[in-house]
C-alpha positions as CSV (number, residue, x, y, z in Angstrom):
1,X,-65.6,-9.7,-0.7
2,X,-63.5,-12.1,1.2
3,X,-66.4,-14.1,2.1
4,X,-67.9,-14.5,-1.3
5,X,-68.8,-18.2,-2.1
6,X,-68.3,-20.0,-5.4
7,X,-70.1,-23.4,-6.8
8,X,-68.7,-25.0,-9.5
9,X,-69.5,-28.0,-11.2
10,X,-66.6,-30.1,-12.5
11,X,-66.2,-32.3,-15.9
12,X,-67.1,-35.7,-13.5
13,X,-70.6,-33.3,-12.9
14,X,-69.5,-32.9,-9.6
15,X,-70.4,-29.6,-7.4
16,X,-68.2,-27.7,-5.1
17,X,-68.1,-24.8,-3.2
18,X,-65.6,-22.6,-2.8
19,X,-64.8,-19.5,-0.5
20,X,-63.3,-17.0,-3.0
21,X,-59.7,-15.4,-2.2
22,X,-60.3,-11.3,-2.2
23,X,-57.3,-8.5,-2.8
24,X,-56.7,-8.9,1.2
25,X,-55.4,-12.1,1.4
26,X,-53.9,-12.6,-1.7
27,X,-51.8,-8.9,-1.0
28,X,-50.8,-10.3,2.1
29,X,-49.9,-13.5,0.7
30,X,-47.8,-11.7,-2.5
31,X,-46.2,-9.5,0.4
32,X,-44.7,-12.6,2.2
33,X,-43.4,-13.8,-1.1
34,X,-42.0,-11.1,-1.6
35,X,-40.0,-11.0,1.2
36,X,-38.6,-14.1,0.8
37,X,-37.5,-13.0,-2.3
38,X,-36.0,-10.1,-1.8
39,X,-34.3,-11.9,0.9
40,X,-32.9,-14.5,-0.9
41,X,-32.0,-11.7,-3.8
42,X,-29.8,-9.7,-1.5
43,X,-28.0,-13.2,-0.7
44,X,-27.4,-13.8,-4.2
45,X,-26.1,-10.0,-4.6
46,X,-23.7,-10.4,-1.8
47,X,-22.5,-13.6,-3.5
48,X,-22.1,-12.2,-7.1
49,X,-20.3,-8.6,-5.0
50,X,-17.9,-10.7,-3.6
51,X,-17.4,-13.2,-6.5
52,X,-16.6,-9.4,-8.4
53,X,-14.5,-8.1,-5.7
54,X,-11.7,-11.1,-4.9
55,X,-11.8,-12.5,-8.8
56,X,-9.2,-11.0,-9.4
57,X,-5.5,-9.4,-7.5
58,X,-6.9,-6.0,-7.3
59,X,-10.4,-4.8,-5.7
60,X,-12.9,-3.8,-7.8
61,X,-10.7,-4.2,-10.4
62,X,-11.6,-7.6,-13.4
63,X,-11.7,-7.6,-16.6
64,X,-14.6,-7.5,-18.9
65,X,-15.4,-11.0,-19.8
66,X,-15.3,-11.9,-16.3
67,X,-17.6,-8.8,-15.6
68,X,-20.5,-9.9,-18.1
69,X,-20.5,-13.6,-16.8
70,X,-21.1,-12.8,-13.8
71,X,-23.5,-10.3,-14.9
72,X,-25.2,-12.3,-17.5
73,X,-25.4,-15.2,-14.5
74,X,-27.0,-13.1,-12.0
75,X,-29.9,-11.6,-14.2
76,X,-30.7,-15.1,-15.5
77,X,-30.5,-16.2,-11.7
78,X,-32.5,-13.5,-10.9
79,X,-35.0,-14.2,-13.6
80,X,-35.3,-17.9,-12.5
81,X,-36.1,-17.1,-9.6
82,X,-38.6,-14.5,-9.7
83,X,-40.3,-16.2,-12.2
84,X,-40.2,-19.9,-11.0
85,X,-40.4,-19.6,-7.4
86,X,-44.2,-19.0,-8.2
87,X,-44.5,-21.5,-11.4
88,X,-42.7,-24.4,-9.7
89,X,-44.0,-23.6,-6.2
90,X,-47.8,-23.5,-7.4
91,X,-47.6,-26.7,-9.6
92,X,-45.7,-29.0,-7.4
93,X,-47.4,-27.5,-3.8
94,X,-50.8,-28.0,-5.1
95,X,-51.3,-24.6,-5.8
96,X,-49.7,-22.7,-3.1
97,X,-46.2,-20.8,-2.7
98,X,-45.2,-19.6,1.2
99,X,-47.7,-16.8,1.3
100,X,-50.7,-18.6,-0.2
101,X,-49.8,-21.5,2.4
102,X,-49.3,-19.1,5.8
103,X,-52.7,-17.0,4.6
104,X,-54.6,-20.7,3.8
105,X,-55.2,-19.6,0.2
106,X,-54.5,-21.3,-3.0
107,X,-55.3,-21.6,-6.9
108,X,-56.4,-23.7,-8.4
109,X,-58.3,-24.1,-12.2
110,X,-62.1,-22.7,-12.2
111,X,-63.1,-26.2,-13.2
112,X,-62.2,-27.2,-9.5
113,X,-59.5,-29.3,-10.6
114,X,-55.8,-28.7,-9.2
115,X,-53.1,-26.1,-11.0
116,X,-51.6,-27.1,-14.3
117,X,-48.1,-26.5,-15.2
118,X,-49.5,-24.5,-18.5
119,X,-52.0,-22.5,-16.4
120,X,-49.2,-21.8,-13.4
121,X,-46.8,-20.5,-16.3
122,X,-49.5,-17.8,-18.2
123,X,-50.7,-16.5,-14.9
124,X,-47.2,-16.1,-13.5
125,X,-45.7,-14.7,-17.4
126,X,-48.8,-12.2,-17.4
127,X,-47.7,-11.2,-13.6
128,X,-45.4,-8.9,-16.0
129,X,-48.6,-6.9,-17.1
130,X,-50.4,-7.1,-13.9
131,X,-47.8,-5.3,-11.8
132,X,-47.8,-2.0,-14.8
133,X,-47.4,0.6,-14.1
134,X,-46.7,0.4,-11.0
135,X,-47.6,-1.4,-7.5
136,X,-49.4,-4.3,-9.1
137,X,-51.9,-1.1,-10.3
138,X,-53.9,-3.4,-13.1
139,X,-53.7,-6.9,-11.1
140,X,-55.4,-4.9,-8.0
141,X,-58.0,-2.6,-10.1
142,X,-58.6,-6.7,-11.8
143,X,-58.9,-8.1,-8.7
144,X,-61.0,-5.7,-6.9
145,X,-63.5,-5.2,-10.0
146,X,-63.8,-8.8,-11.1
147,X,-66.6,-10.9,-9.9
148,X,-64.5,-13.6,-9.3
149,X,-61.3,-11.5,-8.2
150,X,-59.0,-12.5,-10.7
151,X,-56.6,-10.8,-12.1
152,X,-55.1,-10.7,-16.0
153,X,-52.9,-14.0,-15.2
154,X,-56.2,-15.9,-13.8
155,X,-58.3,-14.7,-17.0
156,X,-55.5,-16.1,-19.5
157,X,-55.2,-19.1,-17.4
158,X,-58.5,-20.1,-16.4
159,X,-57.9,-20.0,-12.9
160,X,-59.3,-18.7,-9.6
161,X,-57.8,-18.1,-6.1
162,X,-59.9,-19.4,-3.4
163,X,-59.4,-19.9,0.8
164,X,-58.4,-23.2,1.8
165,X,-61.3,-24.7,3.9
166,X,-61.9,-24.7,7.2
167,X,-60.7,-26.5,10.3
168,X,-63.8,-29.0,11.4
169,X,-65.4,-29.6,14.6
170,X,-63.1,-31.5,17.3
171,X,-65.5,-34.1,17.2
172,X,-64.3,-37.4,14.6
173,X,-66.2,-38.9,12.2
174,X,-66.6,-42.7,11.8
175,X,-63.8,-42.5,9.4
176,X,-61.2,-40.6,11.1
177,X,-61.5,-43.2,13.7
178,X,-61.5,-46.2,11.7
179,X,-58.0,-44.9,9.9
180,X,-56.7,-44.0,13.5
181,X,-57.9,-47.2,15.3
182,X,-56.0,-49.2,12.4
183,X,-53.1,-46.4,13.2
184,X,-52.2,-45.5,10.0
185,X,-50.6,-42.3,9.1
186,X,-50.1,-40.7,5.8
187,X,-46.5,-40.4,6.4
188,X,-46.8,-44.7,5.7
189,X,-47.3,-44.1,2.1
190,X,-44.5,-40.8,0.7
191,X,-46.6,-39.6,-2.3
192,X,-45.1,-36.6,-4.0
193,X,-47.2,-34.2,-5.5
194,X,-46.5,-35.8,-9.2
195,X,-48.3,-39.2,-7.7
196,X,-51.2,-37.2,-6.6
197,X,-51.8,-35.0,-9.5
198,X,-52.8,-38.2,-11.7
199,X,-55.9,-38.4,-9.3
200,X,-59.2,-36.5,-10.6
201,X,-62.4,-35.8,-8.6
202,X,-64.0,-39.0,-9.8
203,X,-61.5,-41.2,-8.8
204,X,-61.6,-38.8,-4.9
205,X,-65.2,-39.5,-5.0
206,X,-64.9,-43.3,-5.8
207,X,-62.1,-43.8,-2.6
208,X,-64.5,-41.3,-0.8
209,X,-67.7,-43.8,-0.9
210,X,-65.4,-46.7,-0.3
211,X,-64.0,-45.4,2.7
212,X,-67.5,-44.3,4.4
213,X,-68.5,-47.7,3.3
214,X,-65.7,-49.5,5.2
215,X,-66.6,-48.2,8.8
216,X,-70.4,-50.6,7.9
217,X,-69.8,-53.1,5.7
218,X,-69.8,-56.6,6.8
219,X,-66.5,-57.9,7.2
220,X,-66.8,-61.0,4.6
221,X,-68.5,-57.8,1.9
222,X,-64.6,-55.7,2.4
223,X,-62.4,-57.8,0.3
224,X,-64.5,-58.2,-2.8
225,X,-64.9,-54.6,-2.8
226,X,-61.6,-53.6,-1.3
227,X,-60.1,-55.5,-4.7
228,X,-62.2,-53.6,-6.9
229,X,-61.5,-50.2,-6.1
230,X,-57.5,-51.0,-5.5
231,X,-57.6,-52.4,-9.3
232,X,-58.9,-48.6,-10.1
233,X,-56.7,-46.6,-8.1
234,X,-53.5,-48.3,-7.0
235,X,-52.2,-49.0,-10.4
236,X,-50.6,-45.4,-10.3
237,X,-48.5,-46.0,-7.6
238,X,-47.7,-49.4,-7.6
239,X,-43.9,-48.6,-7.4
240,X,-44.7,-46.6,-3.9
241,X,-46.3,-49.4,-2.3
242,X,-43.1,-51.1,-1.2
243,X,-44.5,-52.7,2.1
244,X,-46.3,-56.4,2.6
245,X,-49.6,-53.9,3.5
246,X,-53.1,-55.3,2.9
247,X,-55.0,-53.7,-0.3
248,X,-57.0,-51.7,2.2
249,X,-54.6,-50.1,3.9
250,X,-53.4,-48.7,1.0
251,X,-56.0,-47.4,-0.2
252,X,-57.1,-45.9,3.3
253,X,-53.4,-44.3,3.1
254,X,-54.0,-42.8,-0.1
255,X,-57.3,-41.5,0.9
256,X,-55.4,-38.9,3.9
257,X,-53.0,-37.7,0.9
258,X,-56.1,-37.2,-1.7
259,X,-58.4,-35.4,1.5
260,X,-55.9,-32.9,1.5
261,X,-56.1,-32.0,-2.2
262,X,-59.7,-32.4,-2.6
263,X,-62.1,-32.1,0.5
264,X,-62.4,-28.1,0.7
């Protein structure tokens, strides 16, 4: 089940492949989570058992409004947390908390597109059903049963969990030599996953061709095409590109950010 492959066409009629995420990885995944939470819950219990004990002269001994603040505080903290550190994590980390990252999994939307803040909310709000009555019972009998291993949450928000792909032969492409002959790092251009998340698959496969393109094309052919495709794509970050940097070179930056997002 782990190894089951997905294709899926996209709106910009574009097909992928995907290696579907089975109950293994994703339990394993949920389990590190987990842990981190519970980790950083007991912290916040220490803090609100001490806040308790010295608020007042006498341990263990405060009135009652200070009592439900503090208690009124700590379930909402607890709430945020539990619930956002998935919501948050997911739609700002491309899909991925801790757990997803350290097992190479993540979600994304079944149309092949990357998380939306909507989606990330209704599959993490139906986490509620999916763990009744007990031990995640229903999200593991879903998982298990479903083609496509999803769960409630994924069914209500149209998404799927797949493995992230594959490390690639040691040996470089004509591209990856290009960028590192020009030594350029992605570091060069700090994109945050808002930037990124304004970029589809068409405009990937557009920078895509134009990259592979660079590494043949006559050097007096670059510029005419270089301006083209920077007048598509660079537009949306024009407040990042704070350097005296060549068209180009931006755009070959912004190609290592969108590889990472796209090229599974």
């Amino acid at each position: 089940m782990e190894q089951e492959q997905l294709q899926v066409k996209t709106p910009e009629y574009v097909s992928l492949e995907f290696k579907l995420a089975g109950l293994g990885s994703r339990s394993a995944a949920y389990l590190v989570d987990y842990c981190i939470l519970f980790v950083v819950q007991m912290i916040l219990i220490m803090i609100v058992f001490f806040s308790i004990s010295f608020s007042n002269d006498s341990f263990f001994f405060f009135d009652i409004d200070t009592m439900n603040f503090i208690l009124v505080f700590f379930l909402i903290a607890m709430f945020v947390l539990n619930f956002g550190y998935f919501v948050f994590l997911e739609f700002f980390w491309g899909g991925k908390t801790i757990g997803k990252k350290l097992l190479g999994i993540r979600v994304i939307q079944e149309n092949g597109h990357n998380i939306t803040f909507l989606s990330s909310l209704i599959r993490n709000f139906l986490r509620l059903i999916d763990m009744l009555p007990t031990m995640y019972a229903v999200g593991v009998i879903m998982i298990f049963s479903h083609p496509k291993h999803k769960r409630l949450g994924d069914l209500a928000a149209g998404t799927i969990v797949v493995h992230e792909r594959g490390k690639k032969s040691s040996k470089k492409d004509p591209v990856t030599k290009y960028i590192e002959a020009r030594n350029l790092y992605k570091e060069d251009l700090p994109l945050e996953a808002f930037d990124l998340q304004q970029f589809n698959q068409q405009d990937w496969q557009l920078l895509q061709a134009y990259v592979q393109r660079l590494t043949t094309l006559p050097p007096q052919e670059k510029p005419a095409l270089t301006q083209q495709v920077s007048e598509v794509l660079l537009p949306g970050i024009e407040s990042k590109l704070t350097q005296a940097r060549s068209n180009e070179t931006w755009l070959l930056l912004l190609y290592l950010h969108l590889k990472e997002e796209w090229e599974y």
